[in-house]
N, C-alpha and C positions, 0 to 999 in steps of 0.2 A: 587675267587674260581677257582680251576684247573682243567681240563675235563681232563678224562683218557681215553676215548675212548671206554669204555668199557659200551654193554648195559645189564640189565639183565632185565626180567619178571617178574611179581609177580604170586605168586601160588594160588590157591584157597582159601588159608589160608591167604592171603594177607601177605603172606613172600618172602622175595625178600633173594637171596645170596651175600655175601659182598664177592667181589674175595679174593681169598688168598693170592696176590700177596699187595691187599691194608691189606686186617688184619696184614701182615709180616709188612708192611713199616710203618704202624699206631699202630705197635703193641697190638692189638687187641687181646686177648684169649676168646677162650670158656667161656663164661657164665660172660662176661667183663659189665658192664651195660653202655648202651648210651643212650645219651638224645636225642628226637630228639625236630628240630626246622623247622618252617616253613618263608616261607619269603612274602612281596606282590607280588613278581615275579613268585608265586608259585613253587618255589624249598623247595624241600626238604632238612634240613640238619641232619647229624646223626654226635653226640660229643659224644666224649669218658666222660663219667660221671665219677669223683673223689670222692667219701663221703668224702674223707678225705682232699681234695681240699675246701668243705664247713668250714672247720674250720681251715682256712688257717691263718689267723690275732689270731684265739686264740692260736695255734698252735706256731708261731712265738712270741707271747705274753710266753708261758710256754718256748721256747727256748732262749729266754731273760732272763728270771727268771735263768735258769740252769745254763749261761752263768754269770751272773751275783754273783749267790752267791757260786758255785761251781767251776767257774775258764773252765767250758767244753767249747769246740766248740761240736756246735751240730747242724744236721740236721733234720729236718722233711722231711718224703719222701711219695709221692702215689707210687703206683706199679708200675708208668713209671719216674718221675720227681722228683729236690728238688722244696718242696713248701714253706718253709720257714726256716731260717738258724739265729742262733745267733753267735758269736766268730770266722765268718768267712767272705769274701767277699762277700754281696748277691748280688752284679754287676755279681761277676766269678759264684757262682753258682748257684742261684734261677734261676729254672724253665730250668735247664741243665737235659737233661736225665740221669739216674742212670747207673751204670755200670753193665754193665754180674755178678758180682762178688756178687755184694749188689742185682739184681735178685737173687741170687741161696739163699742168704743168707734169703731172704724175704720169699718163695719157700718152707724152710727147715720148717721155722714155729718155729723155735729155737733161743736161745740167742746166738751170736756170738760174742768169745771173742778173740783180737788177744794174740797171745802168741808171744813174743820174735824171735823164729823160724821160725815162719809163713810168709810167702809173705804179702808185705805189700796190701792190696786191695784200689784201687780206690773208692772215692765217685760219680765220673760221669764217664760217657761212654769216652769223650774226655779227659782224665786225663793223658793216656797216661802209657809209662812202669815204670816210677818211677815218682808218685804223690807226685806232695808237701805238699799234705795231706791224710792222709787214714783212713779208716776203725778203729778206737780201738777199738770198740763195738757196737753192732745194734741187736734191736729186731723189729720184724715184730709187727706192729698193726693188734690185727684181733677184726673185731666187729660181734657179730654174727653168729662166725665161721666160715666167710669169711675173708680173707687178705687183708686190704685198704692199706697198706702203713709198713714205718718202722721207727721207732725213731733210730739216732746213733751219738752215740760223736767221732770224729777225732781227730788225733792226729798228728806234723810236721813232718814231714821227715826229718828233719835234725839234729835230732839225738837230740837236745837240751831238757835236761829236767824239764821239769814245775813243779817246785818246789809248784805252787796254785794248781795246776790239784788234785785231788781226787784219793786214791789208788784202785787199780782194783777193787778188788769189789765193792768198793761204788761204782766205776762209772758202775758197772754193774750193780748193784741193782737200781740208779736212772735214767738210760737206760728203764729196767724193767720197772718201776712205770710210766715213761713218755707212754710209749708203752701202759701199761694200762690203764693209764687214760684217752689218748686219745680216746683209742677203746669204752669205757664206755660211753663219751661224745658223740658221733655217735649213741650210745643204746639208748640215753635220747631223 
């Protein structure tokens, strides 16, 4: 564990402030849920909580399936990381932070679909200006009415067309159903 130097108080309410400086670099938002943990050393730990992190193997289980009979590469993502991936390296990108791009899309609470025209978007933060795989599709997982995550299928960047891959809309509508089902799984 890493000391920051930093001390704070607890309030009467036995609420303590998490600096701003750690929320920004642990990416932390308002109303984020964390677990907390305790140790024999009597330290305290506070973990960022994932619901959608719990269904990480079933998750990777559905993006196998997708991968498999549909020809997609596809992501499963929480609101900060991939947490499990089929049709693509998961050495290069489980458990790689998500890109600004796939936040804003998670964010929107909408299906994103690329178009032809569009910039291509990264799947991680370190992907860089031209990813050797992007964004074709991504819907936000919401359970609850909260946002856990976002199901998306990628596509190459090298322009080569996959002749297995599924025509847009399908692959938007079984984008869609993964996103739902997940979220539904988390309600159960």
């Amino acid at each position: 564990m890493k000391a920051t130097g930093i001390v704070r108080r607890i309030d009467d309410l036995g609420r303590v402030v998490i600096p701003k400086e750690i929320r920004r670099t642990m990416r932390i938002r308002e109303g984020d849920p964390l677990e907390i943990y305790t140790d024999r050393e009597g330290e305290v730990i506070f973990k960022k909580y994932s619901p959608i992190g719990e269904l990480a193997s079933f998750a990777g289980q559905y993006a196998d399936t997708l991968h498999k009979t549909c020809g997609l590469s596809v992501a499963i993502c929480d609101r900060d990381a991939v947490i499990s991936c089929a049709g693509i390296s998961k050495k290069e990108y489980h458990d790689k932070p998500i890109s600004r791009n796939l936040e804003e899309i998670i964010e929107s609470r909408s299906l994103y679909v690329h178009s032809g025209s569009d910039e291509k978007l990264p799947l991680t933060a370190d992907a860089g200006d031209s990813p050797a795989l992007y964004v074709s599709c991504a819907m936000p997982i919401i359970s609850e009415g909260d946002i856990v995550g976002c199901a998306v299928s990628l596509k190459d960047s090298s322009g080569e067309r996959d002749t297995s891959a599924p025509a847009a809309d399908v692959e938007a509508k079984l984008i869609q159903t993964a996103a739902g089902f997940l979220g539904r799984q988390l309600e159960s």
